[in-house]
N, C-alpha and C positions, 0 to 999 in steps of 0.2 A: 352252550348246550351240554349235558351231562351224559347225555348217549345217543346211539346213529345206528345205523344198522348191523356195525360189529357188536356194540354191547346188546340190543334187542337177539340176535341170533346166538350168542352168550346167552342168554336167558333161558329162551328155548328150547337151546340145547341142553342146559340142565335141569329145569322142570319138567323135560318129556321125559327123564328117567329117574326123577327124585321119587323119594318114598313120601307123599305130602300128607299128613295128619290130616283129620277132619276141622279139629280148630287148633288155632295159635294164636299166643296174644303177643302183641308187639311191643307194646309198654305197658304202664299204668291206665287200664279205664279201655285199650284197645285190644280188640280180641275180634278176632277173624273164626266167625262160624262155620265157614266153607270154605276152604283153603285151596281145591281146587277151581271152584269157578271164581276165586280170587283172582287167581293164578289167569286165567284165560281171559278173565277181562279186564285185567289190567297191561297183557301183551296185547288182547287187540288195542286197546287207547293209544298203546304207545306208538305199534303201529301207524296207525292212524294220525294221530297228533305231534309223530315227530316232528322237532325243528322249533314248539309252540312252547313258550316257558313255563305256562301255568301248571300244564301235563307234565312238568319231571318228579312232579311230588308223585306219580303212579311208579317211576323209576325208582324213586325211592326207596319205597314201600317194597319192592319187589328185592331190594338188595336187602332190608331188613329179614324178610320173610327165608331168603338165601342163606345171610348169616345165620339166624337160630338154627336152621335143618343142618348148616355144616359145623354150627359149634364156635363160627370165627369170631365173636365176641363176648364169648366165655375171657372170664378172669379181666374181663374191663370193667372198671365202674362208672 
């Protein structure tokens, strides 16, 4: 399992005071038009669906959306 409820309250706790853009795109071809009701429901799924493997691709996505806003994947190719 990739996250439990220290990484979910990790999450939260930085989203509820990130500065979240209207869109972002996370790769080629994927772009995020609403970045906060992204944001809010893809924590409640996780919520909800901890423990369930198919659901960590929502984790996932929320560490991507993490990295561009802090920059942590700058200068990787």
């Amino acid at each position: 399992m990739k996250y439990a409820d220290k990484e979910i309250q990790e999450m939260e706790e930085f989203f509820k005071t990130a500065d979240l853009p209207t869109t972002i795109e996370l790769g080629p071809g994927s772009v995020i038009t609403n970045v906060p009701a992204f944001v809010y429901s893809h924590l409640q799924i996780m919520k909800l669906r901890k423990g369930v493997g198919i659901f960590e691709v929502f984790y996932d996505r929320l560490v991507i959306v993490k990295e561009k806003l802090t920059g942590a994947n700058q200068g990787v190719s």
